[in-house]
PyMOL CGO cylinders between C-alpha atoms (Angstrom):
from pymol import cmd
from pymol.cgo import CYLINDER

trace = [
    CYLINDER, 105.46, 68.49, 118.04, 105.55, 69.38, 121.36, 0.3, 1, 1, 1, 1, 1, 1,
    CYLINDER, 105.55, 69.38, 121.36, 101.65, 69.25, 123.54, 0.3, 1, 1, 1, 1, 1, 1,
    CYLINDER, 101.65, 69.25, 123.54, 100.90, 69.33, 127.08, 0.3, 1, 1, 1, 1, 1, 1,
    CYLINDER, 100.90, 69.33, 127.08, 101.05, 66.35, 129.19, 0.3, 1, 1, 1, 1, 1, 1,
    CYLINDER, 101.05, 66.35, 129.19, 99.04, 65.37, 131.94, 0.3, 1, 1, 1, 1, 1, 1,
    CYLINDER, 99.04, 65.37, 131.94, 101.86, 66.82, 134.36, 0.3, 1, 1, 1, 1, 1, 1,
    CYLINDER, 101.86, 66.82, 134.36, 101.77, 70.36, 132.81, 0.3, 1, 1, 1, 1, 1, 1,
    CYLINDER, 101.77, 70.36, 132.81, 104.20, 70.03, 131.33, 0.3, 1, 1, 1, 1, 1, 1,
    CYLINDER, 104.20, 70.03, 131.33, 105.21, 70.29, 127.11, 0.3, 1, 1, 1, 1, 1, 1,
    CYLINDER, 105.21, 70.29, 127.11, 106.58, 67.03, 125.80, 0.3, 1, 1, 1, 1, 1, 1,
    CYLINDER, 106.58, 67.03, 125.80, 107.66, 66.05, 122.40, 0.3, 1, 1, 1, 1, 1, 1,
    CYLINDER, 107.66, 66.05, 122.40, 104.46, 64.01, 120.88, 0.3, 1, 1, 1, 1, 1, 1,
    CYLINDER, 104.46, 64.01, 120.88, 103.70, 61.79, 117.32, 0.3, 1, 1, 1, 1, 1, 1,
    CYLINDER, 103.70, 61.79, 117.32, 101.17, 63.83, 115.55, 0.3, 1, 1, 1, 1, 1, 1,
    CYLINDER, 101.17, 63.83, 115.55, 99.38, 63.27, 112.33, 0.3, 1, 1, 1, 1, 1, 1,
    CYLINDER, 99.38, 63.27, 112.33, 96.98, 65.43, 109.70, 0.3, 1, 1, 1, 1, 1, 1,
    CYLINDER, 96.98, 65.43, 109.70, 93.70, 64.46, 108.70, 0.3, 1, 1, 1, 1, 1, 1,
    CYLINDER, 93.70, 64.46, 108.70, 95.30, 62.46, 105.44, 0.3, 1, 1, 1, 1, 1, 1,
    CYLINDER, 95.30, 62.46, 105.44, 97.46, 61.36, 107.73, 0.3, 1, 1, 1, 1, 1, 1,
    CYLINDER, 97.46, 61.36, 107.73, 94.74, 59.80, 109.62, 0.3, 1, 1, 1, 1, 1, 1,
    CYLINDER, 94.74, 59.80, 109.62, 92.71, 58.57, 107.21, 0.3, 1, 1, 1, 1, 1, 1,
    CYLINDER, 92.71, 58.57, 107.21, 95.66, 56.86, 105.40, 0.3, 1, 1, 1, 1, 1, 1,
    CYLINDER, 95.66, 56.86, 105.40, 96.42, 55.21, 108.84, 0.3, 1, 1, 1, 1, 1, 1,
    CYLINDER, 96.42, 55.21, 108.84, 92.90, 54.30, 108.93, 0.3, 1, 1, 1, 1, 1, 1,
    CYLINDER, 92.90, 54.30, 108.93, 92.68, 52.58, 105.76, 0.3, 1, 1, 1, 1, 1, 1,
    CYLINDER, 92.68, 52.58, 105.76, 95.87, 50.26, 106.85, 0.3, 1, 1, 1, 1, 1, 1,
    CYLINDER, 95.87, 50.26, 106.85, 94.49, 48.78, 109.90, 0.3, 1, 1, 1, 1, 1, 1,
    CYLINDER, 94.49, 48.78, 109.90, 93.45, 44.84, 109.23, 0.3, 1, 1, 1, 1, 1, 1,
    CYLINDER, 93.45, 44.84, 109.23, 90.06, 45.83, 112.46, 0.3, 1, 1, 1, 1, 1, 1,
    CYLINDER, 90.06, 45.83, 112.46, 86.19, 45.35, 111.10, 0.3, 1, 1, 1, 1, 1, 1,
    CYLINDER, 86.19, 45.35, 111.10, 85.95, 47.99, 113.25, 0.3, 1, 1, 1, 1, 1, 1,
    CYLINDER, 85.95, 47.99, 113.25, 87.66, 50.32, 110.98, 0.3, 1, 1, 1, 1, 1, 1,
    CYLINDER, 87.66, 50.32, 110.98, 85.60, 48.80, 108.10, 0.3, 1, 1, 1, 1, 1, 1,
    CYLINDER, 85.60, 48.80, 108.10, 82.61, 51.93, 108.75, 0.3, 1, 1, 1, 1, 1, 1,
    CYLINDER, 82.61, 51.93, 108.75, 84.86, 54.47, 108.30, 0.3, 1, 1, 1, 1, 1, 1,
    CYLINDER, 84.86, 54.47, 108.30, 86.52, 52.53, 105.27, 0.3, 1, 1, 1, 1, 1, 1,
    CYLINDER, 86.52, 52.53, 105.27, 83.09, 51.94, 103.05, 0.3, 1, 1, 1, 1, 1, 1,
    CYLINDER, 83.09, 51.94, 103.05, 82.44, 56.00, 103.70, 0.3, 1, 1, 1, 1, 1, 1,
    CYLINDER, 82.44, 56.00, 103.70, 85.99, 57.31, 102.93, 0.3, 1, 1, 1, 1, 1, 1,
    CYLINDER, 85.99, 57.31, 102.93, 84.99, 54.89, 99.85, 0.3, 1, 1, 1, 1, 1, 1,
    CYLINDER, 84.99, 54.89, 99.85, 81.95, 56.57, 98.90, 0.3, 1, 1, 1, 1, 1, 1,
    CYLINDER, 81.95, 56.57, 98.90, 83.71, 59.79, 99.62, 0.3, 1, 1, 1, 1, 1, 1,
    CYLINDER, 83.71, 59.79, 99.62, 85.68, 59.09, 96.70, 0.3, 1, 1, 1, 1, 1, 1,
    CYLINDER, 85.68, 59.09, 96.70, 82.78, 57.94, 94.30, 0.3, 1, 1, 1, 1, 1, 1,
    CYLINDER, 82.78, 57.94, 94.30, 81.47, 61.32, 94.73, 0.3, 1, 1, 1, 1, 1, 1,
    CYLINDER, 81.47, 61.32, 94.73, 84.23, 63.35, 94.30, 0.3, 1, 1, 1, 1, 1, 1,
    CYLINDER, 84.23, 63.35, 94.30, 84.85, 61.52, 90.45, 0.3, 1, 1, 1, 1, 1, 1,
    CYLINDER, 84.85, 61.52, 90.45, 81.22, 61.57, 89.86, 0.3, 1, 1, 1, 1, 1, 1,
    CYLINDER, 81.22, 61.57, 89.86, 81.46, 65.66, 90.51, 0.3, 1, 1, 1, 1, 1, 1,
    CYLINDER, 81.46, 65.66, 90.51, 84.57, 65.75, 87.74, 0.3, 1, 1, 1, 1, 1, 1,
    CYLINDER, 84.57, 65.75, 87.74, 81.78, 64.65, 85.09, 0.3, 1, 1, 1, 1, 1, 1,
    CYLINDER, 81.78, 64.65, 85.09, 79.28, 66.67, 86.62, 0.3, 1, 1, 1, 1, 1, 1,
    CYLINDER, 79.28, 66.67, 86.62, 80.48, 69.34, 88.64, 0.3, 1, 1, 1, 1, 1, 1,
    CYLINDER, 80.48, 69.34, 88.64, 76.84, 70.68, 89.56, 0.3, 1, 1, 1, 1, 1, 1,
    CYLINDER, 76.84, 70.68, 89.56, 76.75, 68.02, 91.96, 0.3, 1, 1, 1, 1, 1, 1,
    CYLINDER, 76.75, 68.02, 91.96, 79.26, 69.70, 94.21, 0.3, 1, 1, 1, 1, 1, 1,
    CYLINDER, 79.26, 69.70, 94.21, 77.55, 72.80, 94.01, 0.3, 1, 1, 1, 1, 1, 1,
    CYLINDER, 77.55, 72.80, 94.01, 74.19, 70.93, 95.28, 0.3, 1, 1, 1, 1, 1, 1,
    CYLINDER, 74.19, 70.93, 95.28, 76.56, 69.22, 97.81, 0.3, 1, 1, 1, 1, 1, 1,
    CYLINDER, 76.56, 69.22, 97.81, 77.58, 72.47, 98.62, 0.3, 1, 1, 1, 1, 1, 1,
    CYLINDER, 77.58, 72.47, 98.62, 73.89, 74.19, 99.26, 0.3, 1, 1, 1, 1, 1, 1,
    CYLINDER, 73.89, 74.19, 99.26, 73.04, 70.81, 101.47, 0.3, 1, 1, 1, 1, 1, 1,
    CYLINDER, 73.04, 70.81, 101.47, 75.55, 71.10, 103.76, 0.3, 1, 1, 1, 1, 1, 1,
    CYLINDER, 75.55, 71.10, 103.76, 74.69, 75.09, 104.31, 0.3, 1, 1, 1, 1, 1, 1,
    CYLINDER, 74.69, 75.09, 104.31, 71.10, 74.24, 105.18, 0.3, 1, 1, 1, 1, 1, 1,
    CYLINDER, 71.10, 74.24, 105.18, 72.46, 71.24, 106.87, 0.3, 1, 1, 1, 1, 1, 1,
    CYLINDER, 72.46, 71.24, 106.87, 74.53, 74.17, 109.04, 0.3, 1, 1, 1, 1, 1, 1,
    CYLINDER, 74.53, 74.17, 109.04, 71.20, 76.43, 109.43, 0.3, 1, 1, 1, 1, 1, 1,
    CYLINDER, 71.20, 76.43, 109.43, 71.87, 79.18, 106.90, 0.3, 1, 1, 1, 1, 1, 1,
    CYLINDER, 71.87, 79.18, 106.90, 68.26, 80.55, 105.34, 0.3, 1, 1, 1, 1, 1, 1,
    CYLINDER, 68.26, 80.55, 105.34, 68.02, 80.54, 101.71, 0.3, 1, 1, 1, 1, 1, 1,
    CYLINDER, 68.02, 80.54, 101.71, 68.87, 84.20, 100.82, 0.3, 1, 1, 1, 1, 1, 1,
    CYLINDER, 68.87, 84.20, 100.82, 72.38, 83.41, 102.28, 0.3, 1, 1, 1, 1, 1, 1,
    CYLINDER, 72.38, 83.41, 102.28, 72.77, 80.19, 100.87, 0.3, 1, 1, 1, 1, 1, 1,
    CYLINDER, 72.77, 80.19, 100.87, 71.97, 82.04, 97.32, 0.3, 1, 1, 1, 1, 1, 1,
    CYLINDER, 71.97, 82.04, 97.32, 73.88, 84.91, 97.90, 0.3, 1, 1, 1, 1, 1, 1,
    CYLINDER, 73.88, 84.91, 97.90, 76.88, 82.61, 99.20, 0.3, 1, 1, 1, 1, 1, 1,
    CYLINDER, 76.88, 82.61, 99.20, 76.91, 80.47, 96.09, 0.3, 1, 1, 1, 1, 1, 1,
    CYLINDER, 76.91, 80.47, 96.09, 77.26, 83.70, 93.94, 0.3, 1, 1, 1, 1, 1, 1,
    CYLINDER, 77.26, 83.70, 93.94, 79.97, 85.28, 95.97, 0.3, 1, 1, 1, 1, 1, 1,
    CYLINDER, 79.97, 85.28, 95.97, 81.89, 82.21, 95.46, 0.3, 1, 1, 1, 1, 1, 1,
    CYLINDER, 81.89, 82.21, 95.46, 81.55, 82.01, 91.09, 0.3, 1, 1, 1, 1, 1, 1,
    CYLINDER, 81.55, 82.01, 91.09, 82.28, 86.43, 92.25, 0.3, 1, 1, 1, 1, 1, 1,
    CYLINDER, 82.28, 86.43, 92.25, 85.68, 85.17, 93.96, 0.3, 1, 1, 1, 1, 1, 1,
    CYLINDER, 85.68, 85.17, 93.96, 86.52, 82.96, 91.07, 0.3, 1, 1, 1, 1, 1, 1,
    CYLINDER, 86.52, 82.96, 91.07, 86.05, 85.44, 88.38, 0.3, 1, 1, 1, 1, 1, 1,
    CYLINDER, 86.05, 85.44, 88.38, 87.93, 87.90, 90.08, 0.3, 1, 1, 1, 1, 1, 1,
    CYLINDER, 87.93, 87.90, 90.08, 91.24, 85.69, 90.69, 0.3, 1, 1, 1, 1, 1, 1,
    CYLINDER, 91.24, 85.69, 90.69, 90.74, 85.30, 87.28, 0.3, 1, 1, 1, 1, 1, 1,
    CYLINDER, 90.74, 85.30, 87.28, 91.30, 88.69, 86.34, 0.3, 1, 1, 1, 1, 1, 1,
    CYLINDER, 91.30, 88.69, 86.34, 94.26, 88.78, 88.54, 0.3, 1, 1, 1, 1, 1, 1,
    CYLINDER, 94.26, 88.78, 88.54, 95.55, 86.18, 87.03, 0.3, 1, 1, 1, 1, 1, 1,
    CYLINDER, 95.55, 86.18, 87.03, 95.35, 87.93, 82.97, 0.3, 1, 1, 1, 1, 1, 1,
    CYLINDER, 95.35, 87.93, 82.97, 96.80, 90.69, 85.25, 0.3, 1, 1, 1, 1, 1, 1,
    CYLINDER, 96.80, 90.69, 85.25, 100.32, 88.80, 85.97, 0.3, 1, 1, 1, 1, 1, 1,
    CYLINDER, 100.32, 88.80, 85.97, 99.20, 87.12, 89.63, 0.3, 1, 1, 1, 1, 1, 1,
    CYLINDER, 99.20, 87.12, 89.63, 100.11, 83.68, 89.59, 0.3, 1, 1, 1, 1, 1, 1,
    CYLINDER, 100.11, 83.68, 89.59, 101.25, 82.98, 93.18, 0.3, 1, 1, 1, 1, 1, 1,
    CYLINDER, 101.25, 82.98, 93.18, 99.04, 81.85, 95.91, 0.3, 1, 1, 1, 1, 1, 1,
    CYLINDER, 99.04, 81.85, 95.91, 101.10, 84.59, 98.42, 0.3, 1, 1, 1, 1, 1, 1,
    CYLINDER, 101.10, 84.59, 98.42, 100.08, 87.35, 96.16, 0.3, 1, 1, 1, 1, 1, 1,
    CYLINDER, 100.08, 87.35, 96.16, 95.95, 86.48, 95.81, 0.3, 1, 1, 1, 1, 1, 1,
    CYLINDER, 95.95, 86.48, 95.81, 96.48, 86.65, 99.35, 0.3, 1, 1, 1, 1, 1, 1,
    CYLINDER, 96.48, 86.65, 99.35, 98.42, 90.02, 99.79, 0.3, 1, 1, 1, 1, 1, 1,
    CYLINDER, 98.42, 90.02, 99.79, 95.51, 91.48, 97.38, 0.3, 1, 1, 1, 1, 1, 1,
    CYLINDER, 95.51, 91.48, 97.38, 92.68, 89.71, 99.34, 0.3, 1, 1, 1, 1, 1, 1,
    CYLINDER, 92.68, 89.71, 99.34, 94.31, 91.34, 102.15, 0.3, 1, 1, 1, 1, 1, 1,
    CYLINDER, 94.31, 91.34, 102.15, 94.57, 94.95, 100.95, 0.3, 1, 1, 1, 1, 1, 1,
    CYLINDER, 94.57, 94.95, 100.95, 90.67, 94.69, 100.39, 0.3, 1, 1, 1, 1, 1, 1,
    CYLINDER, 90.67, 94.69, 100.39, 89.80, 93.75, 103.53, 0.3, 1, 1, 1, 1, 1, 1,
    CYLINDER, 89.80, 93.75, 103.53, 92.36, 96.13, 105.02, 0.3, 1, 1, 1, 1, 1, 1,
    CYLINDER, 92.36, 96.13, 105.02, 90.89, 99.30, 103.04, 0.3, 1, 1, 1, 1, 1, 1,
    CYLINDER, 90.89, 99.30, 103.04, 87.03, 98.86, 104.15, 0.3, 1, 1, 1, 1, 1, 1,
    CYLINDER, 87.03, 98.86, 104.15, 86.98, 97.13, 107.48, 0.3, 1, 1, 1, 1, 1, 1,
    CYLINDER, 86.98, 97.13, 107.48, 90.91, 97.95, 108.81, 0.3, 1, 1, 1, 1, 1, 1,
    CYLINDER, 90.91, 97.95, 108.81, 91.64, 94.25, 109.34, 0.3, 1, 1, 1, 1, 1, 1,
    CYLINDER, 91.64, 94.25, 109.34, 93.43, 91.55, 107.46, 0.3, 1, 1, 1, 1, 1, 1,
    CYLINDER, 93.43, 91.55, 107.46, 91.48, 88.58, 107.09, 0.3, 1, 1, 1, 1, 1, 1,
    CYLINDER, 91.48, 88.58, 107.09, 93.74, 86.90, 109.30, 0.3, 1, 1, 1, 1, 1, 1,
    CYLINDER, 93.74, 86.90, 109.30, 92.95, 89.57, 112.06, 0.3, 1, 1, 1, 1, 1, 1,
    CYLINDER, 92.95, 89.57, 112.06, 89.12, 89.48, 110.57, 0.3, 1, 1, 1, 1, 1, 1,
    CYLINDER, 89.12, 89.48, 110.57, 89.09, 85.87, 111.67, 0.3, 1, 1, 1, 1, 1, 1,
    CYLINDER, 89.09, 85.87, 111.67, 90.47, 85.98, 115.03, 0.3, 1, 1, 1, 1, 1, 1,
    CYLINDER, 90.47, 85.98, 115.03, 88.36, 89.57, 115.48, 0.3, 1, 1, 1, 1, 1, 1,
    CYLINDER, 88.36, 89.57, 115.48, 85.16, 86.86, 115.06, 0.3, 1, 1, 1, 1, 1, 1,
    CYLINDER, 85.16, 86.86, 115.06, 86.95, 83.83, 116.71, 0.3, 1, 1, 1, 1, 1, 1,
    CYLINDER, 86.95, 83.83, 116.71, 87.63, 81.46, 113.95, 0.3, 1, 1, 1, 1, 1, 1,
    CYLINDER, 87.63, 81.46, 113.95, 90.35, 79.28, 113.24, 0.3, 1, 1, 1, 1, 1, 1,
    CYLINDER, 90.35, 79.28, 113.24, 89.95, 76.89, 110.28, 0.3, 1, 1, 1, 1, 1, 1,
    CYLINDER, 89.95, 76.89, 110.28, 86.57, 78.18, 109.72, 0.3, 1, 1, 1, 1, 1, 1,
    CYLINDER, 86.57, 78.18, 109.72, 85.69, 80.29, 106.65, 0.3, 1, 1, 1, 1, 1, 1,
    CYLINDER, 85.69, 80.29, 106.65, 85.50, 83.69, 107.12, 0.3, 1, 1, 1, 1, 1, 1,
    CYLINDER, 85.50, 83.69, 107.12, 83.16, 84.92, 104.32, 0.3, 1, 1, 1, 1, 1, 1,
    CYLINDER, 83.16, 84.92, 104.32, 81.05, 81.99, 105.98, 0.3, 1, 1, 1, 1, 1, 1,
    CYLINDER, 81.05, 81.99, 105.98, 81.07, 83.06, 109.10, 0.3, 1, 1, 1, 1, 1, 1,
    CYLINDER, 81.07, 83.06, 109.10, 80.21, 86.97, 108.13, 0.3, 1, 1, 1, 1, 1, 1,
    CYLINDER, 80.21, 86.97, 108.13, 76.69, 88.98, 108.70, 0.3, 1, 1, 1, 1, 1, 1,
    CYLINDER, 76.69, 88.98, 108.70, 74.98, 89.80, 105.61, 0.3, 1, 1, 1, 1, 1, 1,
    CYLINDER, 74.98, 89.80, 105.61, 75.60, 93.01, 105.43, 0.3, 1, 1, 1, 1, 1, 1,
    CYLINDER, 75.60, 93.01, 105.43, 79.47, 92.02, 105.74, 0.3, 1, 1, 1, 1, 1, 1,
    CYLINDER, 79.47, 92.02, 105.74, 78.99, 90.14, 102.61, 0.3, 1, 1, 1, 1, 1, 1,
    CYLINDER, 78.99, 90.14, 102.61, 77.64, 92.83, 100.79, 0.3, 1, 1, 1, 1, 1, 1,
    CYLINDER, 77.64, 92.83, 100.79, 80.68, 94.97, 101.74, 0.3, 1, 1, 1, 1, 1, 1,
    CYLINDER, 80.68, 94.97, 101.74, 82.89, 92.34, 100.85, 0.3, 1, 1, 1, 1, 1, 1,
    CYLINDER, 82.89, 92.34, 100.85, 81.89, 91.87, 97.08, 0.3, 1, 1, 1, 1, 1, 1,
    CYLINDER, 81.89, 91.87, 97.08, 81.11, 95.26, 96.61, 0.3, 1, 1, 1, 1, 1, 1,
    CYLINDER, 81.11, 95.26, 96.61, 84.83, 95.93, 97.11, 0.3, 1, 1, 1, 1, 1, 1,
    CYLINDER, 84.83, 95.93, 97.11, 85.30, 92.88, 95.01, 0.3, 1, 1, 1, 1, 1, 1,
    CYLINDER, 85.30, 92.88, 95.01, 82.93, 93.94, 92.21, 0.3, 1, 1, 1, 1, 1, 1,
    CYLINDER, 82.93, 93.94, 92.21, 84.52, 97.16, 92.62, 0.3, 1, 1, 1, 1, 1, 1,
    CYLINDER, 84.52, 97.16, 92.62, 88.20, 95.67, 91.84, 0.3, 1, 1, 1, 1, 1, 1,
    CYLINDER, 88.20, 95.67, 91.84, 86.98, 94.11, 88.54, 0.3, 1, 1, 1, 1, 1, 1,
    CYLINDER, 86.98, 94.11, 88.54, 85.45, 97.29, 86.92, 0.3, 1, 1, 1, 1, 1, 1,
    CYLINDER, 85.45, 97.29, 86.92, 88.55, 99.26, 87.99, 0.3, 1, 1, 1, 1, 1, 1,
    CYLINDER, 88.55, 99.26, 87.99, 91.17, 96.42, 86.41, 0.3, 1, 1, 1, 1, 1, 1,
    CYLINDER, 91.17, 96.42, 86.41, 88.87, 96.30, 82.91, 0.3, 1, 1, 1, 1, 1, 1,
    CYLINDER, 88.87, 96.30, 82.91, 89.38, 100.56, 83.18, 0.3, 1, 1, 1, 1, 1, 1,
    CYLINDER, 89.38, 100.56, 83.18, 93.04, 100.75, 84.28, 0.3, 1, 1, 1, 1, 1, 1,
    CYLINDER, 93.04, 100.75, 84.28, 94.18, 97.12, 82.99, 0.3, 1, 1, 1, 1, 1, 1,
    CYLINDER, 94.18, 97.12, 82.99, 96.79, 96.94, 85.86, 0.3, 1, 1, 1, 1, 1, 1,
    CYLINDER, 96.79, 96.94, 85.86, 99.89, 94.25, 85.76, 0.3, 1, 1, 1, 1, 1, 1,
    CYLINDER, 99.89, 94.25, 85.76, 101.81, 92.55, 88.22, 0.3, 1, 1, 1, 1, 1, 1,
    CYLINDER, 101.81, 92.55, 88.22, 101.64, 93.25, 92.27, 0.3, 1, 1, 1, 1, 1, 1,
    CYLINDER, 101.64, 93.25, 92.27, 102.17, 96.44, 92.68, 0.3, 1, 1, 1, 1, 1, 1,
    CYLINDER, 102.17, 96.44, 92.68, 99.81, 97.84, 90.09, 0.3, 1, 1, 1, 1, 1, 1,
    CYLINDER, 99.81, 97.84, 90.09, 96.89, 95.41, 91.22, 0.3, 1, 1, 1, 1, 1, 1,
    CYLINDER, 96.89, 95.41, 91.22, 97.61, 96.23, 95.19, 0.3, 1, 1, 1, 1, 1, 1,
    CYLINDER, 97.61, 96.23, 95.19, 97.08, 100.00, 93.93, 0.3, 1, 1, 1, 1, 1, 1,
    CYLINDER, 97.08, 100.00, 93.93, 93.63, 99.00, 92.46, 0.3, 1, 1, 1, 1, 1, 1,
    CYLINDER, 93.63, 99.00, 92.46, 92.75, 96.73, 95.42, 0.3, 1, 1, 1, 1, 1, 1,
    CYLINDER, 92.75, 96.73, 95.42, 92.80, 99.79, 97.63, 0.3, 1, 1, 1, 1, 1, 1,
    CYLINDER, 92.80, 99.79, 97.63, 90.83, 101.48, 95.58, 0.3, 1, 1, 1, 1, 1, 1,
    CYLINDER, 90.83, 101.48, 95.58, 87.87, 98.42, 94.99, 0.3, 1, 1, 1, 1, 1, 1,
    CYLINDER, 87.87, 98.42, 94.99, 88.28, 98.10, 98.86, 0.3, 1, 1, 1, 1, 1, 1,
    CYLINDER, 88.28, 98.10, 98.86, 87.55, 102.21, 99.43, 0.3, 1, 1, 1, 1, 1, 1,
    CYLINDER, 87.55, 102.21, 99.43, 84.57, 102.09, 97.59, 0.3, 1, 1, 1, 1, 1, 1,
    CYLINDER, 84.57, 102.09, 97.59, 83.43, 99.55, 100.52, 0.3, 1, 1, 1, 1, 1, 1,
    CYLINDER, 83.43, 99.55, 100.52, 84.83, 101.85, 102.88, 0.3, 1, 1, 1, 1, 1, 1,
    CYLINDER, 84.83, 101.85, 102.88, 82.86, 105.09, 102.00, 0.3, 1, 1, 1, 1, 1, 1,
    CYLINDER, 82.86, 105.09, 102.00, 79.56, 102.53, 101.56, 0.3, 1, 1, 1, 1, 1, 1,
    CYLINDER, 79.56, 102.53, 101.56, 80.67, 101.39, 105.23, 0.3, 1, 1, 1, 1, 1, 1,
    CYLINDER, 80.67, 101.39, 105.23, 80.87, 104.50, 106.73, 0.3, 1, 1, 1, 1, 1, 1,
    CYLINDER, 80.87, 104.50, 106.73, 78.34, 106.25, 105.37, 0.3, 1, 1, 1, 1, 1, 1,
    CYLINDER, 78.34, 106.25, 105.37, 75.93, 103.80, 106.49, 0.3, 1, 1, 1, 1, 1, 1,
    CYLINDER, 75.93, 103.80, 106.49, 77.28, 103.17, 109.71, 0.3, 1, 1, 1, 1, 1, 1,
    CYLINDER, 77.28, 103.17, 109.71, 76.48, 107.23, 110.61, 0.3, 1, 1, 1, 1, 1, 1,
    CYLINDER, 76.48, 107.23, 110.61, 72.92, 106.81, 109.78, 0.3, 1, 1, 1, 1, 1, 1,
    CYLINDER, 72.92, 106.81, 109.78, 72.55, 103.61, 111.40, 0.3, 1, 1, 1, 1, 1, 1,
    CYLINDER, 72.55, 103.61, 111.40, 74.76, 105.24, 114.36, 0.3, 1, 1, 1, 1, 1, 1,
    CYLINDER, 74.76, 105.24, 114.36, 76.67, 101.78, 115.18, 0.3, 1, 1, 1, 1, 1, 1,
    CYLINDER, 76.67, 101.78, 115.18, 79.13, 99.71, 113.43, 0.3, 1, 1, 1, 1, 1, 1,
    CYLINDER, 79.13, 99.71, 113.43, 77.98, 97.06, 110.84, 0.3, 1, 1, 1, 1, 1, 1,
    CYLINDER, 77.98, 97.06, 110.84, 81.39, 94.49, 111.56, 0.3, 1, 1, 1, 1, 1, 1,
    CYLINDER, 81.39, 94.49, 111.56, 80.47, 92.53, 114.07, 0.3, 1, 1, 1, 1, 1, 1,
    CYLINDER, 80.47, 92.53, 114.07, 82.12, 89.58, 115.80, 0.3, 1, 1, 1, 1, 1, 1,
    CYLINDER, 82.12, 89.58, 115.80, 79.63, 87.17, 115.96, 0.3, 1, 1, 1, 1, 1, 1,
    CYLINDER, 79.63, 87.17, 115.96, 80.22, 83.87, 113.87, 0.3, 1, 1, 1, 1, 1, 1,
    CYLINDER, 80.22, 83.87, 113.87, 77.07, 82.44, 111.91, 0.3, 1, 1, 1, 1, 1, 1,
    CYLINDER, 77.07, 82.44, 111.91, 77.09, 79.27, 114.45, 0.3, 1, 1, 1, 1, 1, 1,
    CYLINDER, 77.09, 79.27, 114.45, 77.52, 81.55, 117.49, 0.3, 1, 1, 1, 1, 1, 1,
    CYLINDER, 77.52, 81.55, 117.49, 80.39, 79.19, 119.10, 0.3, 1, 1, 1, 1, 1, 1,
    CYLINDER, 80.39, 79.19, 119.10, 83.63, 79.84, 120.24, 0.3, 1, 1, 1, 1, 1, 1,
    CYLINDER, 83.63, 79.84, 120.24, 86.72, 78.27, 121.19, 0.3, 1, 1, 1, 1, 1, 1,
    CYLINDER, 86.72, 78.27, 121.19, 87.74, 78.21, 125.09, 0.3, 1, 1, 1, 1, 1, 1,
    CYLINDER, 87.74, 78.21, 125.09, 91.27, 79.08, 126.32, 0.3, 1, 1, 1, 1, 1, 1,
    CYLINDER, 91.27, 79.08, 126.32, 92.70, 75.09, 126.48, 0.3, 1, 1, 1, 1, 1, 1,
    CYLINDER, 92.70, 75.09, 126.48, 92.13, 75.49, 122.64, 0.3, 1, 1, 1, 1, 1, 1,
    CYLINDER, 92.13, 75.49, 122.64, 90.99, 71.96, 123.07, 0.3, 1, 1, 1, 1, 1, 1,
    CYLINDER, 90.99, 71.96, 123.07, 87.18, 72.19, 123.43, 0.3, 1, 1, 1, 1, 1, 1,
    CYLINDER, 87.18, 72.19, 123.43, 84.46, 74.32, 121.75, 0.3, 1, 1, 1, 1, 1, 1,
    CYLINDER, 84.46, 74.32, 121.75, 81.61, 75.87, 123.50, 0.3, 1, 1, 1, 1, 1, 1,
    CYLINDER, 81.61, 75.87, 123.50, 78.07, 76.23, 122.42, 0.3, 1, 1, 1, 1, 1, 1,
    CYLINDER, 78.07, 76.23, 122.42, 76.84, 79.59, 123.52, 0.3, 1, 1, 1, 1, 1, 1,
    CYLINDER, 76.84, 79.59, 123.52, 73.42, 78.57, 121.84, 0.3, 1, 1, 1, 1, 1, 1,
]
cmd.load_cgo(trace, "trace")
């Protein structure tokens, strides 16, 4: 791909992804790659030991979210609001969803209806690239977000909706009930409760190259 040069200007350049990299890693005959060789090792240990016991990557999970600095309450309510997610694709998936572009034009309609943004525009609304968005929201975001997502699997049980359409039609409606919860707390509180700020409080600089602590 093409990537700016020392002279300004945009030159074609060899580029790799993280597999990539690791793969290139593993085929270089250097002790000094040997570090990084043992742990992409033990990497691998862990991920079979979690296909026995898959409560290990839920623990690994909760570790690295302290590890991060999230308090306890978040950590818990995280942890639900992922088994939430999972039981929810799962009733759009009895509903006729099977492709990954469709979860995501539902996902989408949600966060469309309650905080009129995508979660692509969510994301670059709070700065994030890679990061995870539901990670990186306030807890009263969070709230919003599975109550529209709660919402979504009492309407389907009611309505028993099939195929895109139908379940776009009841993911407007899940994601209204977070709107009128939104809105009606945001005129007592007399502010908005979507904020931009990412848990971590960084964000990226223009050169897209560096990230900035604004600890």
């Amino acid at each position: 791909m093409k990537l700016k040069a020392s002279d300004g200007k945009y030159r074609m350049t060899d580029v790799v992804d993280i597999e990539g990299m690791f793969r290139i890693i593993e085929s270089v005959p250097s002790k000094n790659a040997e570090p990084i060789k043992q742990w992409l090792a033990k990497l691998g240990k862990e991920r079979i030991d979690e296909v026995f016991d898959p409560s290990i990557a839920v623990q690994r999970s909760i570790d690295l979210y302290r590890a991060k600095g999230y308090d306890e309450t978040w950590i818990t309510r995280r942890v639900k609001g992922i088994q939430d997610r999972k039981s929810l694709t799962d009733v759009w998936k009895d509903s006729g969803i099977t492709e990954p572009k469709e979860y995501a034009i539902l996902t989408n309609e949600i966060y469309k209806e309650w905080s009129n943004m995508t979660a692509k525009e969510y994301r670059e609304f709070k700065g994030l690239r890679k990061e995870s968005l539901r990670d990186n929201m306030s807890r009263m975001e969070v709230i919003l977000a599975d109550l529209g997502e709660e919402a979504i699997k009492e309407l389907a049980k009611e309505h028993k909706p099939f195929g895109l359409k139908q379940n776009k039609q009841i993911a407007k409606m899940g994601g209204n009930t977070a709107k009128v919860a939104r809105e009606d707390l945001e005129k007592k509180l007399g502010k908005s409760v979507i904020t931009n700020e990412n848990r971590l409080n960084y964000k990226y600089i223009d050169n897209k190259e560096k990230i900035e602590n604004t600890n």
